[in-house]
N, C-alpha and C positions, 0 to 999 in steps of 0.2 A: 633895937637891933641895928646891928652896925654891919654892912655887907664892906669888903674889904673890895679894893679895885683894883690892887696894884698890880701890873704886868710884869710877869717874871720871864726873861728872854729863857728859850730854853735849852739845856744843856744838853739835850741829845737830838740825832734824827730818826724817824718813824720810817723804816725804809720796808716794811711787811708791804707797803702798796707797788714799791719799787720790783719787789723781790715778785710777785705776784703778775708783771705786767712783763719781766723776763720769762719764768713760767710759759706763758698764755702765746708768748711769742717763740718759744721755743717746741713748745707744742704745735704749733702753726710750720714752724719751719719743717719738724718730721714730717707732717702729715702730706704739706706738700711737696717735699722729695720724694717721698718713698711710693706716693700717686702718680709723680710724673712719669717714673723710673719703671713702673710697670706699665706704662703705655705707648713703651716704647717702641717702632718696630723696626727692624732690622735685615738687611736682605742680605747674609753672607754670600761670597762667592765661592765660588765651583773650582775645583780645579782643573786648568787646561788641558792637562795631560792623565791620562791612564797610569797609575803604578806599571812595573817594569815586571815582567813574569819570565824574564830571562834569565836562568839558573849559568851562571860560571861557577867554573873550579874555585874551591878554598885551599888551601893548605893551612894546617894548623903544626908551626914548629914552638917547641916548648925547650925552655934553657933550664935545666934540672939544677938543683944549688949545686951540687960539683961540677957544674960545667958542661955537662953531656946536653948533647940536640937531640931531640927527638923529633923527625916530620911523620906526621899520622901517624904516631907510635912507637916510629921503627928509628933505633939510634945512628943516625949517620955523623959522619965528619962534617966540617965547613966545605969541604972541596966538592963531597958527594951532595950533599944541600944543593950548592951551585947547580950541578949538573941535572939534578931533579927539577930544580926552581928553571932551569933554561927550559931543559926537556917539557914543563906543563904550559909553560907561558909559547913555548911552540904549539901546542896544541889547544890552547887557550887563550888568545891573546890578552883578554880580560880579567884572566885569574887573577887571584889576589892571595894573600900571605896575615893570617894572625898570628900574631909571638905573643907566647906564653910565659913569662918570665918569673919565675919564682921570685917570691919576697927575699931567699934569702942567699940567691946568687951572687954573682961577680958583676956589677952592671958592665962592665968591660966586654963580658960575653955576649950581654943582647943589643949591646952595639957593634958589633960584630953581625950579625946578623940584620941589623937595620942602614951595614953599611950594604952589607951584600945585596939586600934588597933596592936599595937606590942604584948600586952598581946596577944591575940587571934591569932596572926600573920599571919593576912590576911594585903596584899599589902595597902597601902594606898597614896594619893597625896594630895597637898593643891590644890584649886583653885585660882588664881589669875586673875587680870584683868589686861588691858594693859592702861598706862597714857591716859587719855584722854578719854574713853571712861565709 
């Protein structure tokens, strides 16, 4: 019987122990974040102030695709706007102004109306809608 001895370098690496001790360690890392993470505590703060239950006038002006104003409904001019928009902002100093601007107006005309609004400078916002609806 002839036992052979020769050492053959070997052509690959055995990396199942390697693979095995990322594992074990990546195991370890979940378990300890996800542990810390819930024992956490946290004192948020308060707000300093009360919400505001002061109701001011709105006016709601809408620029129709042909061009017509509408404030609360009722179709006025840009001069009669004016005289509306002075006369509530006298009675309100706080009021404010939403424009309603169809998609498929003259944008010329709700700057027209956002100039008025700086002129007179009372607050004002656009309306918009959200995709899809």
């Amino acid at each position: 019987m002839q036992v052979q001895n020769e050492t053959k370098p070997y052509d690959s690496i055995n990396v199942t122990p390697m693979l095995d001790l990322a594992y074990v360690l990546l195991v370890v890392f979940i378990l300890m974040t996800t542990a810390s993470v819930q024992g956490l505590s946290i004192n948020l703060p308060k707000p300093s102030n009360k919400p505001s239950t002061e109701q001011h006038d709105l006016r709601i002006v809408q620029v129709l695709p042909d061009g017509t104003l509408m404030a609360n409904g009722v179709s006025v001019t840009l001069a009669q706007l004016e005289a509306q928009l002075l006369q509530a902002k006298a009675a309100d100093p706080k009021m404010s102004v939403a424009i309603k601007g169809d998609a498929r107006t003259q944008y010329a005309r709700v700057v027209e109306v956002i100039d008025l609004c700086n002129k007179i400078e009372v607050p004002m916002g656009l309306v918009t809608s959200r995709i899809g609806t």
